[in-house]
N, C-alpha and C positions, 0 to 999 in steps of 0.2 A: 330681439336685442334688449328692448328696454327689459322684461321680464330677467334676462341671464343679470340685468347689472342692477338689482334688485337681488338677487338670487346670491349670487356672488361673495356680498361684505358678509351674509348672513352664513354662509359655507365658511369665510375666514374664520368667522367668531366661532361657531361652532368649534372647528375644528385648535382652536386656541384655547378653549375649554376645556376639550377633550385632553388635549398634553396636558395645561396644570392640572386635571383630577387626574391622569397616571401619572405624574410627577409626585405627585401630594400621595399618591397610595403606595406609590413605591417607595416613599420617604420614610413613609409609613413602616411596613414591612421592615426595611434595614433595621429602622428602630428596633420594631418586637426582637429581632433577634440579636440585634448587638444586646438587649435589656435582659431577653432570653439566656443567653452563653454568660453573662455577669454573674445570674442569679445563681446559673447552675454551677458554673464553676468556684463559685464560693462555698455552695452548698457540699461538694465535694474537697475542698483545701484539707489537706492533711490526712485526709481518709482515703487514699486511693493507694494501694501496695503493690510494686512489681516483683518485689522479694518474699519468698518464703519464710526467709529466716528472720524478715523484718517485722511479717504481719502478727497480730495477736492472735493468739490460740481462742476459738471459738466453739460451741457445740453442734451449729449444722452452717454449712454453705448455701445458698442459694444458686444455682447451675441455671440461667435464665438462656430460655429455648430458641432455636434456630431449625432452619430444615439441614438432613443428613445430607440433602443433594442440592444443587443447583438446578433451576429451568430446563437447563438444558442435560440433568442428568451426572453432570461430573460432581465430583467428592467436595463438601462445602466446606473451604480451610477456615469460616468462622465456627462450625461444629466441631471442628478437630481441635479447635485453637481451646477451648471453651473446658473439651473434656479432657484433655490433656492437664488441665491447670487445674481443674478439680478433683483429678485422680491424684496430683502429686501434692494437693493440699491434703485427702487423706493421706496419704500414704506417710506424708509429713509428719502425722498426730495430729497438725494443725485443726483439725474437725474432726468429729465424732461420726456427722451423718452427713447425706446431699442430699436437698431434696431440688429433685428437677424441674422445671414449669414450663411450661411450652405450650401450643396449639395439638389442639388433638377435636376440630370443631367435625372433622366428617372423620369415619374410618378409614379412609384410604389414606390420611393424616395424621400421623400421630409421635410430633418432634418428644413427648416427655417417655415413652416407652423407645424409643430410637437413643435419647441419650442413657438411660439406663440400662441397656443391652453394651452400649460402646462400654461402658463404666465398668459394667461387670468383665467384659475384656479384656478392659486396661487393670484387671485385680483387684477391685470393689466387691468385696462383698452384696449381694441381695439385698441383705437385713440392713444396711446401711445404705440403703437408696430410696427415697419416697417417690411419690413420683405426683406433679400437681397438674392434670389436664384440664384444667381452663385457666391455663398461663396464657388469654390471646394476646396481651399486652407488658410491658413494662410494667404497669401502674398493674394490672392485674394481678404479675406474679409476685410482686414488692407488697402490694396490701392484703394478699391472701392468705401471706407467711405468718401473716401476724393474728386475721380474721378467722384464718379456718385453722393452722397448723401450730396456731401458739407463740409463734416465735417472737420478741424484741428486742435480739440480737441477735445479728448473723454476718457471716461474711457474703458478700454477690460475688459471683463472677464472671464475669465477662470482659470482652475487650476492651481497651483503654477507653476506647473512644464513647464506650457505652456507658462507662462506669460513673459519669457523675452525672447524666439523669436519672440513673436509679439511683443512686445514691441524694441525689435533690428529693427525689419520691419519699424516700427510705424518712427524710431528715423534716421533710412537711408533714407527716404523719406520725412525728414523734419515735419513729423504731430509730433503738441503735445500730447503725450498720457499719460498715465498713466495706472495700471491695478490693479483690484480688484483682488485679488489671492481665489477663491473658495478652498475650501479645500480639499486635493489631497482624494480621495479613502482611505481605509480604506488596510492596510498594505497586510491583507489576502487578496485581492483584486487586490495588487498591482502588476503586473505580469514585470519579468524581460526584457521582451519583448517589451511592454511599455517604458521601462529606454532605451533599446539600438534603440529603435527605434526614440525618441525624438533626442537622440546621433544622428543618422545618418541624420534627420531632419534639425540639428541644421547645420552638414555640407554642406547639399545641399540648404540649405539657404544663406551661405555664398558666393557659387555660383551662386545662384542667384541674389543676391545685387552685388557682387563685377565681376562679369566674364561676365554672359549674358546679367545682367541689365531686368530681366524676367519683362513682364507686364502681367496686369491679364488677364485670358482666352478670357472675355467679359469685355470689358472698359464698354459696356454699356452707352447712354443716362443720361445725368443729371437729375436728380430725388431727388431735395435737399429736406432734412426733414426742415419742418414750427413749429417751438418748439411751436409755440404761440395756437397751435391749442390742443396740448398735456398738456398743463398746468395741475398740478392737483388742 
C-alpha cells in the first residue's frame, strides 16, 4: 500500500503531461495546416480556370497522373475527370500539346502511357502527347516540365481540388502556370479521406518548398517539347 501511494501522484503527473504534449502537438498540427491551406490558396488566387472559354491560350498542358483503376479494379472517375478536360482543352485550340506525367516506377504500372492511350481515344493526336514517366509526385511532374521538357508556361490540369498545390509548386519555383480545374468527382464519390489526405499533402509540401528545398526524384536529361511539330 505504502509503494501504490507513492506510485500513484507519479502516474497522475505523468499522465497530465502526456495530454498537454498531445494537446501542444495537436495544436501544432491544426496550425501547419490552417498556415498550409493560406499559403496555397493564395498561391493559386486568380489562376485556377473552370471555363474553357475563360482560360488563356497556352502551348502545352500539363495532364498530371492518376491510376486508370481503382484498388479494387473499377474505372477511376479522377482519370476520366482529368482526360476529358484535356482532350476538350485541345480540342479547344486552347493548347497545342499534353504532355502527361504520372508514375510508371514498376512495369506493371504505367499511369503516363494509360493517359495517352485514353487521349488518343478521345481524338488526340500521337504527335501531340508527351508522355513524362517519373511523374511520382506533384512537385515532380510541376519541376520536370520545366527541368527536362523546357516548359515556363503551361496550363495543369487537374481537379479543383488539386489545382492550387500545383499551382503553389508551379509559383515557388518561379514557372508561369495556370490550371484548368476538371471537375471534382461526384459528391457520392467523394470520400473524406481524399479531403484529409490533400490536407496533409498540402503540409508536406510546404516542407518541401520552404525546409528541404526537395528536387525531383529523376532531374532527368533535357528532353524539350517542339510545339511546331504538334500543331493542329
Amino acid at each position: 500500500m505504502k509503494m501504490l501511494r507513492h506510485i500513484l501522484p507519479r502516474l497522475r503527473l505523468n499522465s497530465r503531461r502526456c495530454f498537454l504534449a498531445l494537446a501542444a502537438l495537436i495544436l501544432v498540427l491544426v496550425g501547419l495546416v490552417f498556415m498550409a491551406e493560406r499559403i496555397c490558396q493564395s498561391a493559386a488566387r486568380g489562376r485556377v480556370f473552370r471555363s474553357i472559354v475563360s482560360i488563356p491560350t497556352n502551348g502545352v498542358a500539363l495532364v498530371l497522373g492518376t491510376s486508370k483503376t481503382t484498388r479494387n479494379g473499377n474505372p477511376n472517375l479522377h482519370f476520366k475527370q482529368r482526360i476529358d478536360a484535356a482532350a476538350a482543352l485541345y480540342r479547344a485550340g486552347k493548347v497545342k500539346h499534353l504532355l502527361v506525367s504520372g508514375d510508371n516506377h514498376v512495369r506493371s504500372y504505367d499511369e503516363p502511357t494509360d493517359m495517352r492511350d485514353a487521349l488518343i481515344a478521345a481524338g488526340v493526336p500521337a504527335n501531340a502527347i508527351t508522355c513524362d514517366y517519373a511523374g511520382f509526385r506533384t512537385l515532380d511532374s510541376v519541376m520536370r516540365a520545366r527541368s527536362v521538357f523546357g516548359l515556363t508556361s503551361f496550363v495543369i490540369v487537374t481537379e479543383e481540388f488539386h489545382c492550387p498545390r500545383a499551382l503553389w509548386i508551379a509559383r515557388r519555383h518561379g514557372l508561369d502556370a495556370v490550371a484548368y480545374a476538371a471537375p471534382d468527382v461526384p459528391m457520392a464519390s467523394w470520400s473524406v479521406r481524399v479531403k484529409a489526405r490533400e490536407s496533409l499533402a498540402r503540409v508536406l509540401c510546404a516542407v518541401d518548398l520552404y525546409v528541404v528545398n526537395r528536387e525531383p526524384k529523376f532531374p532527368g536529361p533535357p528532353e524539350p517539347i517542339a510545339l511546331s511539330a504538334s500543331t493542329p
